[in-house]
C-alpha positions in Angstrom: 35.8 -17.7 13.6 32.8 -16.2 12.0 29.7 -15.3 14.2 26.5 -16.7 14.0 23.9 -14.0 13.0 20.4 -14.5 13.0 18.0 -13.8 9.7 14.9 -12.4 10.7 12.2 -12.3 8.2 11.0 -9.0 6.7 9.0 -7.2 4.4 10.6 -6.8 1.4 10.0 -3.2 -0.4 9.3 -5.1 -3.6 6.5 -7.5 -2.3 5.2 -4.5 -0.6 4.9 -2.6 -3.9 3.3 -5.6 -5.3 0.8 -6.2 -3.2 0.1 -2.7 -3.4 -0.5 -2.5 -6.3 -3.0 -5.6 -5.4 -4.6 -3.1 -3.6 -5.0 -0.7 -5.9 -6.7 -2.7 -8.1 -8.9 -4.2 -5.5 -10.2 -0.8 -4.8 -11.0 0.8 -8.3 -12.2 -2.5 -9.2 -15.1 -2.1 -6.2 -15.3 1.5 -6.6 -16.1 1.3 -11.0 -18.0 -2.3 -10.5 -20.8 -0.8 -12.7 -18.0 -0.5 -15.1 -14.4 -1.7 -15.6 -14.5 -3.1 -11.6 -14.6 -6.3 -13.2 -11.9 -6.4 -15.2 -9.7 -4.7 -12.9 -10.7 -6.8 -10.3 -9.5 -9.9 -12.8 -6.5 -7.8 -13.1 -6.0 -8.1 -9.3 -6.5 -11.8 -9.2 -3.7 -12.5 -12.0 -1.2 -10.0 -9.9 -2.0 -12.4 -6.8 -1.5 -15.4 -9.1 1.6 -14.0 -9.9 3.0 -12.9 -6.8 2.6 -16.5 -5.3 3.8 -18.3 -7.1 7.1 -16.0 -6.8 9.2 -17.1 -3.7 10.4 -13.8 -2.9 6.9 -12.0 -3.2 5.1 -14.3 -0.8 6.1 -12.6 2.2 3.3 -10.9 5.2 1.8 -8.5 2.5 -1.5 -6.8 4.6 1.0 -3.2 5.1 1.1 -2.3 0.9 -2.5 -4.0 0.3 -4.1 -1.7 2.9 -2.0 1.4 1.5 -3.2 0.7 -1.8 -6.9 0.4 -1.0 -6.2 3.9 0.3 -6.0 5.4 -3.7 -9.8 5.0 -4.5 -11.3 6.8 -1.8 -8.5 9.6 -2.1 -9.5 9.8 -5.8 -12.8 10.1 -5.4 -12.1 12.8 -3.0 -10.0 14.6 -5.4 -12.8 14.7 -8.2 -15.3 15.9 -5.9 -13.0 18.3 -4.1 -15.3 21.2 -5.2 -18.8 19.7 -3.7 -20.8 19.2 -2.1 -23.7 21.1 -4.0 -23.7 22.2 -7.8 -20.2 22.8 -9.1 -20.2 24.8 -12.5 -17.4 25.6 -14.8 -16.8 28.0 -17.2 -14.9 28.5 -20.8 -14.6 31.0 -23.0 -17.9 29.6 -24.9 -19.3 27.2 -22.5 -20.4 26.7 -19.0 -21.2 23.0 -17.4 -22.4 21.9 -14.1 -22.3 19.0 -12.1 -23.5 17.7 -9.6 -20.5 16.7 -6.2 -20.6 15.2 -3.4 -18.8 16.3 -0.2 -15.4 15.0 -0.6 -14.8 14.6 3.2 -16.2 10.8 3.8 -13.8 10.0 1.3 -11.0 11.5 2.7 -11.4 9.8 6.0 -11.5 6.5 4.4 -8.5 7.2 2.7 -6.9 8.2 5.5 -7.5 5.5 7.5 -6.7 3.1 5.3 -3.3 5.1 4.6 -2.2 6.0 8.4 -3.3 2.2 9.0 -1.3 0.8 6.2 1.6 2.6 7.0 1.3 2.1 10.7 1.3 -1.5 10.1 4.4 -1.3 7.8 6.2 0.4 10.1 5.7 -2.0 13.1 6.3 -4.8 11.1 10.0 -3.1 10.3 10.2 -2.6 13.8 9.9 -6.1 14.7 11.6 -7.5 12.1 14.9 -5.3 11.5 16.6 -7.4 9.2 20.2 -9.1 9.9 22.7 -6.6 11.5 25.4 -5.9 9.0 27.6 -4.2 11.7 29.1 -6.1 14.8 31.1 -4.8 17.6 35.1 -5.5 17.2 34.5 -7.4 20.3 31.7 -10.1 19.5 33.6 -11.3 16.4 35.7 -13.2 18.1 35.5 -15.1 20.9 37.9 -14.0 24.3 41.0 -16.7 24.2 40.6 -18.9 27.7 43.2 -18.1 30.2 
């Protein structure tokens, strides 16, 4: 007799990766609006269109989308890792200055939206483990009546 196991839904890695790359998108798309935002943002919306109207991708996708709104701030951070103030570099025949901001407000965000991403990734794994592919010798058969 076979046993009856059931199929909890989960998070699949690959809808995960989608929709953060959704994410992604959705971020660098705010943070350049005065430039390419929109057509990243456009970019976003065909990936959504996309992932929707695949079955397999339409699973609960808040975990990767939050992760990947994590990459603008952290970028940001990463360009301005020398601010705040007047940051000036130097070459063999040239020097140039610019002007950074503190990197630090950036790195919260970033952060947060990370440790929150991955927070919620991990307790949706945690309540939805997946189908047990290992049963006990005894539970795959029933005990014979006496």
């Amino acid at each position: 007799m076979v046993p009856m196991t059931s199929r909890r839904p989960t998070v699949p890695w690959a809808s995960t990766l989608v929709w953060g790359i959704v994410g992604v998108l959705v971020a660098f798309g705010i943070a350049g609006l005065a430039s390419i935002g929109l057509f990243l943002l456009a970019g976003a919306a065909v990936v959504v269109a996309l992932a929707l109207a695949t079955p397999a991708l339409r699973s609960p996708a808040v975990p990767g989308f939050v992760v990947g709104l994590s990459t603008a701030p952290l970028y940001i951070a990463w360009l301005n890792r020398g601010g705040p103030g007047l940051v000036c570099t130097t070459s063999a025949d040239s020097v140039s200055c610019a002007d950074r901001w503190s990197p630090w407000p950036f790195v919260a965000v970033g952060v947060l939206f990370a440790v929150a991403g991955l927070s919620l990734l991990a307790l949706t794994r945690r309540r939805h483990p997946g189908p047990s592919s290992a049963l006990p010798a005894d539970a795959s058969e029933p005990a014979p009546r006496t």
